[in-house]
C-alpha positions, 0 to 999 in steps of 0.5 A: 306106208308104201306101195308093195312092190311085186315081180309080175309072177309074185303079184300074179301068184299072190292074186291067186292065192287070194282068189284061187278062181280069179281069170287074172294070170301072169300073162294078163297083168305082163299085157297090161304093164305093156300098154301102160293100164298098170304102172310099173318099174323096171329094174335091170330086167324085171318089172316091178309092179304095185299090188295096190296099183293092180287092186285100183285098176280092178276096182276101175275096171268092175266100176266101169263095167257097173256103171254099163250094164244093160247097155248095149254096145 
């Protein structure tokens, strides 16, 4: 099955509706499509970006602070 392509306020505002507390926003995920942390496509003037692609750079991101915790930096 393939990858379910979002605009960035769609995937933003299904993220949302998945986790009405997430801190995730729109803004946010336009910063990381920016500097490359998120994949994306751009087509005419819209970025289309994964949900799974978000969902792995999430699982990444908890993981990492995990494999952290307790250690001070």
């Amino acid at each position: 099955m393939g990858k379910h392509f979002r605009t960035i306020d769609k995937a933003a505002s299904e993220i949302l509706a998945a986790d009405p507390n997430t801190a995730i926003t729109k803004w946010m995920l336009r910063s990381l499509i920016r500097t490359g942390e998120i994949p994306s496509v751009k087509r005419g003037n819209r970025y289309l970006v994964a949900l799974e692609d978000i969902e792995a750079y999430l699982a990444n991101v908890a993981a990492q602070s995990c494999k952290y915790k307790g250690v001070r930096i």
